[in-house]
C-alpha positions in Angstrom: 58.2 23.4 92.2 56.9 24.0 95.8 56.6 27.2 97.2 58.7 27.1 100.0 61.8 26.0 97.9 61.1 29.2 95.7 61.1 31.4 98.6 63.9 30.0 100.4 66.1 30.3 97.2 64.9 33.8 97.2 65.9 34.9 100.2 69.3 33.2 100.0 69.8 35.3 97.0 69.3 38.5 98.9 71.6 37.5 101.4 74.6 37.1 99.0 74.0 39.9 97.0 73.4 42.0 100.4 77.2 39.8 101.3 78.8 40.9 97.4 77.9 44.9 98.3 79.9 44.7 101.7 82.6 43.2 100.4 83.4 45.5 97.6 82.5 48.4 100.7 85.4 47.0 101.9 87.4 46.3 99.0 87.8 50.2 98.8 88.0 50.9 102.9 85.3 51.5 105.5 84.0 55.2 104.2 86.2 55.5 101.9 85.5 57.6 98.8 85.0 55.9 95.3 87.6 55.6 93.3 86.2 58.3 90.9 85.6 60.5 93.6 89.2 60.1 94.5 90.6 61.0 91.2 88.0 63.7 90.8 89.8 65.2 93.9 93.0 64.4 92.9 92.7 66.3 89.7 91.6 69.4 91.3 93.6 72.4 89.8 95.6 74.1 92.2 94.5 77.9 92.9 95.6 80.2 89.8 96.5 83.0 92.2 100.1 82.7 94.1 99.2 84.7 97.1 103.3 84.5 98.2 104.9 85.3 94.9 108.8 85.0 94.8 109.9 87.8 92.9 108.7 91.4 92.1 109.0 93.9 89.2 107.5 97.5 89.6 107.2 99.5 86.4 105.0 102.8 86.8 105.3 106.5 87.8 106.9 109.0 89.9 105.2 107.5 93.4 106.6 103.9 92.4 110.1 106.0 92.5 109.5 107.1 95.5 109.8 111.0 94.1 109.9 113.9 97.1 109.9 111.3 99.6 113.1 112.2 100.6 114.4 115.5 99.1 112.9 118.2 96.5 112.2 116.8 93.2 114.6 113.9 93.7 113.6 110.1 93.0 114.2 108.2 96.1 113.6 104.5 95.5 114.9 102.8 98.5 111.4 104.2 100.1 109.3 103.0 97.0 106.3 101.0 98.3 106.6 98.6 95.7 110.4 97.5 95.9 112.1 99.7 98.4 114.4 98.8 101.3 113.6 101.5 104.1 112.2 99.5 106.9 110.1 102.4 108.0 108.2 101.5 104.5 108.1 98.0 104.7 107.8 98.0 101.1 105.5 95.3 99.0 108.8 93.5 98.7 110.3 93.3 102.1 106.5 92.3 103.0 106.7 89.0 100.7 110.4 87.9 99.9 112.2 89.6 103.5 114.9 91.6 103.6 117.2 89.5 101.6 114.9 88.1 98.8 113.6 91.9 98.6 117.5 92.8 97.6 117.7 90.0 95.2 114.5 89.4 94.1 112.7 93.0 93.0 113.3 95.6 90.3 112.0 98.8 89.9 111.4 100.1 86.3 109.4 102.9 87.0 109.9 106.3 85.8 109.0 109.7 87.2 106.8 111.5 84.7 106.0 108.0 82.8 102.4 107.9 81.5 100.2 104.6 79.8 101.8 105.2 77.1 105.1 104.4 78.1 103.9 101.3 80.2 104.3 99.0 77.5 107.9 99.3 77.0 108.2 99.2 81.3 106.7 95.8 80.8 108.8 94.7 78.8 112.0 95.2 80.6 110.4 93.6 83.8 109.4 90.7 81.5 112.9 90.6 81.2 114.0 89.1 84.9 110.9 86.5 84.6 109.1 88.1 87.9 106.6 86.0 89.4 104.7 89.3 89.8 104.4 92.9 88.6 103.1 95.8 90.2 101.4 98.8 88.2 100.6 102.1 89.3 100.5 104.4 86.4 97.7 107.1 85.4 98.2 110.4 87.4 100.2 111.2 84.7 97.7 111.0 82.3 95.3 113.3 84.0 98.0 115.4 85.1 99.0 117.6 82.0 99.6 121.4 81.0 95.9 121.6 80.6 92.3 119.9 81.4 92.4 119.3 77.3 95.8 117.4 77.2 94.9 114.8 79.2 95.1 111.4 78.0 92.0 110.1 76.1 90.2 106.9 77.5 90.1 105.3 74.5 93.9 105.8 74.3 94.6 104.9 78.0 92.6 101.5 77.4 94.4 100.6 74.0 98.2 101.5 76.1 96.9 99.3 79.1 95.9 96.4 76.9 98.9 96.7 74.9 101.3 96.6 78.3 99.5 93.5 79.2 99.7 91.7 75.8 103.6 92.7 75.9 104.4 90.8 79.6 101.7 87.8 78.3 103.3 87.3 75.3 106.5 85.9 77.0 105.3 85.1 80.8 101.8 84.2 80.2 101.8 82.9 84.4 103.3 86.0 86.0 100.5 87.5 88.0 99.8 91.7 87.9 98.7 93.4 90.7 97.5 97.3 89.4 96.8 100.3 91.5 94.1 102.1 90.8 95.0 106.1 90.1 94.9 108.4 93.2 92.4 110.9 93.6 93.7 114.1 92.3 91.2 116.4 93.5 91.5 115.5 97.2 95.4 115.9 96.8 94.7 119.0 95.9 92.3 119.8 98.4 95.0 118.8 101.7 98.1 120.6 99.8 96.7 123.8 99.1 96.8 124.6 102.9 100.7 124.4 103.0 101.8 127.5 101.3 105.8 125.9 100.8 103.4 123.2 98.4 101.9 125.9 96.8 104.8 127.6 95.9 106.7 124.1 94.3 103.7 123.4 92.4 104.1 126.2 90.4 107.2 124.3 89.1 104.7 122.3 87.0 103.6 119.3 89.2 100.2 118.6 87.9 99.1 121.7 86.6 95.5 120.7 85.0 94.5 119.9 88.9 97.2 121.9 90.7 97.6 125.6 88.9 96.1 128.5 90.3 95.4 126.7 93.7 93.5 129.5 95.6 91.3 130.0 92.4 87.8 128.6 93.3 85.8 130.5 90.7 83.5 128.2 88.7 85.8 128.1 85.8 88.5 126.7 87.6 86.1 124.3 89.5 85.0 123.1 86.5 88.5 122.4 85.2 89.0 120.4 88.2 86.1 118.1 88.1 87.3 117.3 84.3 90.6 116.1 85.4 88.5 114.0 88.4 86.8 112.6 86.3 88.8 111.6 83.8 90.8 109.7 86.7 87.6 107.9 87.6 87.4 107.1 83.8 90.9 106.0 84.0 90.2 103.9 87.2 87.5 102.1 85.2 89.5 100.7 82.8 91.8 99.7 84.6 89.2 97.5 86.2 88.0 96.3 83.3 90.9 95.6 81.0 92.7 93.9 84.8 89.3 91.5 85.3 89.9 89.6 81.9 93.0 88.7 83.0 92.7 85.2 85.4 95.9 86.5 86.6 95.4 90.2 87.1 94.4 91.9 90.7 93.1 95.1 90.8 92.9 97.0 93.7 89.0 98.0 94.2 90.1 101.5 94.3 91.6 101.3 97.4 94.4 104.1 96.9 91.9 106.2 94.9 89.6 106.0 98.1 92.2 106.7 100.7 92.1 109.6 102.6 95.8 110.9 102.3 96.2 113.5 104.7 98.9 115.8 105.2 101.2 112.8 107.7 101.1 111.0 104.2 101.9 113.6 101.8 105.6 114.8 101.1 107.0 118.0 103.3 108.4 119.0 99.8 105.6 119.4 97.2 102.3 118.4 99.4 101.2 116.1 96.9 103.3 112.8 96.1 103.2 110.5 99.1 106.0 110.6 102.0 107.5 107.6 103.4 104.3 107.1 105.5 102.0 107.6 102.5 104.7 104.9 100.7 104.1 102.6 103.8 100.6 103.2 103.3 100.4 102.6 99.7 102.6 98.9 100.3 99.6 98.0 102.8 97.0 98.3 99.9 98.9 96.1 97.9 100.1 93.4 100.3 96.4 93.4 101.6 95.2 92.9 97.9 97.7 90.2 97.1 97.5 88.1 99.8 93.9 88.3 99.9 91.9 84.3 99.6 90.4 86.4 96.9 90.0 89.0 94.5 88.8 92.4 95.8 84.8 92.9 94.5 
């Protein structure tokens, strides 16, 4: 065999295979993608979170009623952050589903003086009207009982939590959660006790393990206080927790425990639940937290 034939049929070889690769370029488009890559892409799960939920259900406390918003120790819902219908609030609802879907489309189930205890069976009547989300905003309750010693337990507040959770997952295992974390206590104390009307209607019994004996600032009753502060951080911390091992559960990063309610965001009546501007307040936490690309850190 002569040389030259060998090298001619060598490069001639080249030259079709170098022919075969363009063609099958082109056989799937100038740039385009392979055809795995394609249906890697087009299997791409779409994001868990729903950042523009269609319906709402609110199960909590007293704030999520909207209590001394309005009048003295009255419930007043239509200014609840979560579901309400003042349009000075611009509630969560309103926010997300407008004025119409709002009417139609939320529920409130919360109930003045509920505590973690009672969240489970709030969960399951909002599991009831298949929400494509539920709000949570329970725990002051908790901290806030006759005493500093008849508060809650963590390890109690934990097992209620999980169990609230487990009772909406069991039958809606999609709907997403958003949960407030619990306000801070001690600072609501420390802007009502310059109103001497509040002082006076706390002595009703609104939060007496923080609130009682306002003016006492002896070390005793400093010391009570820090106990029922820190048992709402405690609180706060499971909520976190038990919230972050569910793919469809938001907590808020403390943003209501870190907010610096002043007296424009307290109610005129007691000095400690939130007004309509605190409520307006409170539904910007939430909106900002749901609507967020992603979780808060």
């Amino acid at each position: 065999m002569r040389k030259g034939s060998s090298r001619t049929r060598a490069a001639l070889a080249v030259m079709a295979a170098a022919v075969l690769g363009l063609a099958g370029c082109d056989a799937v488009g100038r740039g385009s993608p392979a055809p795995e890559v394609t249906k890697a892409r087009a299997a791409k799960p779409a994001p868990v979170w729903d950042r523009s939920p269609d319906s709402i259900a609110a199960v909590g406390d007293s704030i999520t009623r909207g209590f001394d918003a309005c009048t003295v120790l009255s419930d007043c819902p239509e200014v609840s952050w979560a579901t309400g219908s003042d349009a000075g609030v611009d509630s969560l609802a309103m926010r997300l589903l407008g004025v119409t879907g709002a009417a139609e489309r939320s529920w409130n189930y919360a109930v003045t003086g509920a505590r973690m205890a009672d969240l489970p069976e709030q969960m399951a009547q909002a599991a009831a009207r298949d929400p494509e989300l539920v709000t949570v905003m329970v725990g002051a309750n908790d901290a806030c009982r006759a005493s500093a010693s008849a508060m809650t337990s963590v390890a109690d507040f934990r097992a209620d939590f999980e169990e609230a959770l487990s009772t909406l997952r069991t039958s809606l295992p999609k709907t997403q959660v958003y949960v407030a974390s619990v306000p801070n206590l001690k600072r609501l104390w420390s802007q009502g006790r310059t109103n001497a009307l509040g002082k006076q209607v706390w002595k009703l019994g609104i939060c007496p393990s923080m609130l009682a004996d306002a003016d006492d600032l002896t070390s005793a009753a400093s010391l009570r206080r820090d106990q029922v502060q820190q048992r709402v951080v405690e609180y706060n911390t499971v909520l976190k927790e038990v919230c972050a091992k569910d793919r469809r559960c938001r907590f808020d990063g403390n943003a209501v425990y870190d907010y610096h309610f002043g007296t424009d965001q307290l109610s005129h009546w007691d000095w400690f639940h939130p007004s309509k501007d605190g409520q307006a307040r409170l539904a910007s936490i939430a909106y900002r937290t749901i609507t967020a690309p992603r979780p808060v850190a």
